[in-house]
C-alpha positions as a printed Julia matrix, in Angstrom:
64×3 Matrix{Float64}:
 213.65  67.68  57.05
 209.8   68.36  57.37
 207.33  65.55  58.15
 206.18  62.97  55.9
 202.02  64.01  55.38
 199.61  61.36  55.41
 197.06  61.14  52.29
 193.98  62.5   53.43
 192.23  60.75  50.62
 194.0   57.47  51.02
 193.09  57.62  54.94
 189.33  58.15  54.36
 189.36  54.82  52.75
 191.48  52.89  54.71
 191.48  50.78  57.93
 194.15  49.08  59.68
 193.29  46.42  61.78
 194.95  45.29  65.1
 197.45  43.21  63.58
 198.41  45.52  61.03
 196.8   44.32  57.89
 195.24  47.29  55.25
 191.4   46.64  54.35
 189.36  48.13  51.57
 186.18  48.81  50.27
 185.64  47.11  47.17
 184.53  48.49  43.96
 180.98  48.23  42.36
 178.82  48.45  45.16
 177.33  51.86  44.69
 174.41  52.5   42.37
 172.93  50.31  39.62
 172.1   47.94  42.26
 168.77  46.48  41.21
 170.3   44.29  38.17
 172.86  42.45  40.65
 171.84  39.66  42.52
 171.68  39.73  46.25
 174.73  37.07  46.42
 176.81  39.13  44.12
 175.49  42.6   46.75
 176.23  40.62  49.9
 179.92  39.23  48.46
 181.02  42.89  47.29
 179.71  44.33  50.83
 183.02  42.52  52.16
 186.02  44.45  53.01
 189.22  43.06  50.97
 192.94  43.25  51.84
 195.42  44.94  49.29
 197.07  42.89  46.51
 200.79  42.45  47.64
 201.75  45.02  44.65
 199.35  47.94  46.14
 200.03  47.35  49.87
 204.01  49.13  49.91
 202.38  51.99  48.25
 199.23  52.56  50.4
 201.67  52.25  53.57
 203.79  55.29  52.53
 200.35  57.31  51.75
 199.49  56.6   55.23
 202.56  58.25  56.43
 204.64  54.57  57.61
């Protein structure tokens, strides 16, 4: 049977950190940035883990 390939997409997007956890960029924080207050900027500069529901599905992109 031939290997399982890893998302190249899904890869460039996420980490895994020593213990094992998946972390994300999160959403909005790319142009239009002048309306949004610094607070808002700073709080969506965070990485995020994956909802329970997403996290199964990202694993097998990342080939495990």
């Amino acid at each position: 049977m031939p290997k399982m390939k890893t998302d190249s997409g899904a890869r460039k997007r996420v980490k895994r950190t020593g213990t094992g956890r998946l972390r994300r960029r999160q959403a909005f924080r790319n142009h239009i940035l002048e309306h949004k207050s610094p607070r808002r900027k700073r709080r969506l500069a965070q990485e995020r883990d994956f909802a329970p529901g997403d996290e199964r599905q990202v694993r097998r992109m990342l080939g495990g």
